[in-house]
N, C-alpha and C positions, 0 to 999 in steps of 0.2 A: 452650519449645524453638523455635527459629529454621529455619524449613524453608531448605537451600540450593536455589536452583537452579543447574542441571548443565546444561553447553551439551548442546547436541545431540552430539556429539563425544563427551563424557565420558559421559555416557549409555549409548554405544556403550561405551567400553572398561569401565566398569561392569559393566554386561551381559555382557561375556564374561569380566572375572575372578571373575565366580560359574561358570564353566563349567569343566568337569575339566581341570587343570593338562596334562593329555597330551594335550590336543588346543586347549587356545589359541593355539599359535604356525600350526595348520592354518585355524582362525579369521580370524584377524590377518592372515594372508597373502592368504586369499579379499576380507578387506576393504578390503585396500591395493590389488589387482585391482580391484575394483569402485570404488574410489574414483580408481582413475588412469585408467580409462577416459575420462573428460572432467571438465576443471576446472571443470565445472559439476553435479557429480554431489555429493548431499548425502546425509546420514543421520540417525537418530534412532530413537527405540526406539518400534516401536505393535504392541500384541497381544503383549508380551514377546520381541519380534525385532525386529534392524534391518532396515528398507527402508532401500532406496536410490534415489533420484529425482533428477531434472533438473526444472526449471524449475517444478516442484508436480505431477510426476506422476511416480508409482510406475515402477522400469526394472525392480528386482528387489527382490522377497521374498524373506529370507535366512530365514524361519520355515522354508519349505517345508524347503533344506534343512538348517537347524540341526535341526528338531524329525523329521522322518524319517529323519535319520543320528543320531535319538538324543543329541542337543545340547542340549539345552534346560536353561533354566537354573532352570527352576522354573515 
């Protein structure tokens, strides 16, 4: 079996279609925030949550709040 690798990007939306159907479009909408803040603002999945970072340093942890609002995807 052939491992794919998954951009960074697809990772992210991976990660949130394992997440309860009633709350991915609140997800999706936080991430499109964080990602319009600056076209230099990236993501990727570490610890089973997306960060979000500029330039190779962390701006925000969406663990804190995916997993204390009960988000998590496993």
């Amino acid at each position: 079996m052939t491992k794919v690798n998954l951009s960074n990007s697809a990772q992210v939306e991976q990660h949130i279609a394992k997440l309860p159907k009633d709350i991915q479009p609140t997800i999706e909408y936080l991430r499109q925030v964080m990602l319009s803040v600056d076209n230099d603002i990236s993501e990727h999945i570490k610890w089973n949550s997306p960060p979000f970072g500029r330039s190779g340093q962390a701006v925000q942890t969406c663990s804190f709040v995916f997993r204390y609002a009960g988000f998590s995807a496993g």
